[in-house]
C-alpha positions in Angstrom: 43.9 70.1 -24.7 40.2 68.8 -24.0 40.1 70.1 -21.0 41.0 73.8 -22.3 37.7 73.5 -23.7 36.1 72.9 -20.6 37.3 75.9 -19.3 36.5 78.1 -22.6 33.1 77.0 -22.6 32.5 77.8 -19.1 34.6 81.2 -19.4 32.0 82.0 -22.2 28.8 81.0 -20.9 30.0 83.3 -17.9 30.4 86.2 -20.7 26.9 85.2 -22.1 25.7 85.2 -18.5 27.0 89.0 -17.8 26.0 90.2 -21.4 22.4 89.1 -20.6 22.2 90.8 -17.4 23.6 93.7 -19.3 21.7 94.0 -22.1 18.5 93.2 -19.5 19.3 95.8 -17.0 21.7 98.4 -18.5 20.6 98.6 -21.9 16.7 98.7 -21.8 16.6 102.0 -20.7 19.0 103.6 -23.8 18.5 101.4 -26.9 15.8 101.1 -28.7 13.7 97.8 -29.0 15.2 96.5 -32.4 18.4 96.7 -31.1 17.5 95.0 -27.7 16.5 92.0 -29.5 19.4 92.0 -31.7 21.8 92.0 -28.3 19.0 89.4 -27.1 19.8 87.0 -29.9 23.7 87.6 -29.4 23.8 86.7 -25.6 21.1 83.7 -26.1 23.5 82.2 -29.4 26.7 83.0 -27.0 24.9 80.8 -24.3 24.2 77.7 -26.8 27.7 77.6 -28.3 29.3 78.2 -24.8 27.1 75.0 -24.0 28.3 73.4 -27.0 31.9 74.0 -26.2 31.8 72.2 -23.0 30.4 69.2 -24.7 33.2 69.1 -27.3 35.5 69.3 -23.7 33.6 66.9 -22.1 33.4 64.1 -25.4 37.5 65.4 -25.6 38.2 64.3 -22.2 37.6 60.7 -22.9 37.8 60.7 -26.6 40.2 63.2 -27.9 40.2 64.0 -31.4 41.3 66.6 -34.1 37.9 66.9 -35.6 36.3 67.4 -31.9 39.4 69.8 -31.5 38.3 71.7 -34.6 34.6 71.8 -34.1 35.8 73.2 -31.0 37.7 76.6 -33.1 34.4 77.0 -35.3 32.1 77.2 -32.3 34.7 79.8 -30.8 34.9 82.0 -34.4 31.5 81.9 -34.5 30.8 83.4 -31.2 33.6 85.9 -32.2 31.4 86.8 -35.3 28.0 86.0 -34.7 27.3 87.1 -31.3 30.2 89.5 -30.7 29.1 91.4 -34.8 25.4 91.8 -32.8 26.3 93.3 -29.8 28.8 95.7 -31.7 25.9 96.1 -33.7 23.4 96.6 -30.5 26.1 99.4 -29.5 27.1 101.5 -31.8 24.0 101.1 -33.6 26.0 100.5 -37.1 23.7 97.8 -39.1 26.8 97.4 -41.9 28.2 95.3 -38.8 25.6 93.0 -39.3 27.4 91.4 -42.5 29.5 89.7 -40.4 26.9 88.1 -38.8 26.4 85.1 -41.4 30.2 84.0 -41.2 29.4 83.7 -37.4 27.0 81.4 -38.4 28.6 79.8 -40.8 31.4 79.0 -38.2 28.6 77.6 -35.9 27.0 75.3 -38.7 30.5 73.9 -39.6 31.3 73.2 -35.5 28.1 71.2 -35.0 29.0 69.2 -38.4 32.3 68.4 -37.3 31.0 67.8 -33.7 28.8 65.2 -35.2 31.2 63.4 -37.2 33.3 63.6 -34.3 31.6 62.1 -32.4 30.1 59.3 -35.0 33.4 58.3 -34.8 34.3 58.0 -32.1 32.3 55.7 -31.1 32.8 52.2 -29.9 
């Protein structure tokens, strides 16, 4: 199961990777700057929790755990909800979508929580 995170992590930080280059290249040209930023800060959260979710694969591979597993799920909702309620957001231009944001965040705060008890834990 540890290794699934592995390849979520590296799944996502190629999303992160292609909605950068998309929101660099594509979008300047038809949203305005505000909204740039806000798909800026999407892709560049995306990134660190994709990041994050390879450590929880690569702690998981030698020390699996159902805390490590869970941290895992909250870094993956929040991605969901932070980064995927901005670049909705960045699209459609609808700022109500930004309410979503926080519980993004939220998920994110509680992964790197569990991540650290995790891995307090597990070690020797």
């Amino acid at each position: 199961m540890m290794r699934w995170w592995l390849v979520v992590g590296a799944v996502n930080a190629f999303l992160s990777v292609a909605a950068g280059a998309f929101g660099a290249h594509a979008l300047r040209a038809r949203l305005p700057q505000d909204l740039q930023v806000v798909f800026e800060t999407g892709a560049r959260y995306h990134m660190y929790h994709a990041l994050a979710l390879v450590a929880v694969g690569l702690l998981g591979v030698t020390r699996p755990s159902a805390l490590l597993s869970a941290s895992g799920w909250a870094m993956l909702a929040g991605i969901v909800l932070f980064s995927g309620s901005l670049y909705a957001l960045a699209l459609s231009g609808v700022r109500v979508l930004g309410a979503i944001t926080p519980l993004g965040g939220l998920g994110f705060l509680v992964g790197w929580i569990l991540f650290a008890v995790a891995a307090w834990r597990s070690s020797p």
